[in-house]
N, C-alpha and C positions, 0 to 999 in steps of 0.2 A: 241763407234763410229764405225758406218760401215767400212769393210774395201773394197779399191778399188782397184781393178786390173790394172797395168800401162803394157804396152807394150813398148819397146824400141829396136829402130833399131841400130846393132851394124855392121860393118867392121865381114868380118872372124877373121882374124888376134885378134881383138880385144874381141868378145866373147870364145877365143880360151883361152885367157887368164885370164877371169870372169872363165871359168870351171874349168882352174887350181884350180884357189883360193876356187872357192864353196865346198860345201858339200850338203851331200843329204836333210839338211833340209834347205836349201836355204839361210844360216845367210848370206853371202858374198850379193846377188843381193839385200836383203833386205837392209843392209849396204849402199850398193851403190846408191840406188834409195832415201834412207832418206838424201844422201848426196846432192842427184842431185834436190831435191826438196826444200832443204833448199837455198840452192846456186845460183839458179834460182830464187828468188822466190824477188820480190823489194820491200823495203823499202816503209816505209810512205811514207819520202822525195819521195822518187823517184816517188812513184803517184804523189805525189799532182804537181811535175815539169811537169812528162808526161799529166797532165789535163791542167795545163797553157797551157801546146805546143801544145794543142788538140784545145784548144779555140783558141788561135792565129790564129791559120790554119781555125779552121770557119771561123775566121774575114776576113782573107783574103779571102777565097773564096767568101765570101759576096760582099767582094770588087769586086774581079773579076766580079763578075754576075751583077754588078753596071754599072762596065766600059763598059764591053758587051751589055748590055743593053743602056748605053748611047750613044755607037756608031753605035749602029744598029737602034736608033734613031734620029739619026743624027745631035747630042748633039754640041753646041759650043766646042770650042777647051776651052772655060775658064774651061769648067764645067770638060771636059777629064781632062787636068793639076790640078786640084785640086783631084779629083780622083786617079790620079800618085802618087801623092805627099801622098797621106793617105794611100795608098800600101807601098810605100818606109818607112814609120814610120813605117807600120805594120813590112816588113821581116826587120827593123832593131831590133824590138822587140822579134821578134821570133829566130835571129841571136842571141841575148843576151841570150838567155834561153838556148837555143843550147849549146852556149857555156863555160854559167853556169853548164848546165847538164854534156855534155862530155866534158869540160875542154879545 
């Protein structure tokens, strides 16, 4: 496997403290960067929630471009209040995810 070169932006203070630790073949930053990539790095779970929460938000936006549209059309007020009402199910659905994901 190729290997790739990461950059990372640190405080003074804080790379002051990475040179303590290092040595001249670099074991310490290599350390640190395996750490910080594992640690970062999301779950299954966690995509397949952040693609529901991605699809919700199309839907919604769909909606919006719906309601906009019906009102720059100068749509009955039934047809707006129905359109409300299918936005409101949408962010209580996206609410739920939300806060299935972060708790």
């Amino acid at each position: 496997m190729a290997k790739v070169k990461i950059a990372l932006r640190l405080p003074p203070e804080h790379k002051a403290m990475l040179d303590r630790f290092d040595n001249p073949s670099g074991v310490a930053r290599r350390f640190i960067a395996a750490g910080l990539a594992k640690a970062n790095a999301p779950g299954t779970k966690e995509i397949e929630k952040l693609t529901e929460i991605r699809e919700e938000l199309r839907r919604i936006g769909v909606n919006l471009n719906q309601i906009a549209r019906a009102l720059n059309g100068g749509a009955e007020a039934k047809n707006i209040k129905e359109h409300l009402e299918r936005l409101a199910l949408l962010r209580e659905r996206i609410l739920r995810l939300l806060r299935y994901y972060y708790g």
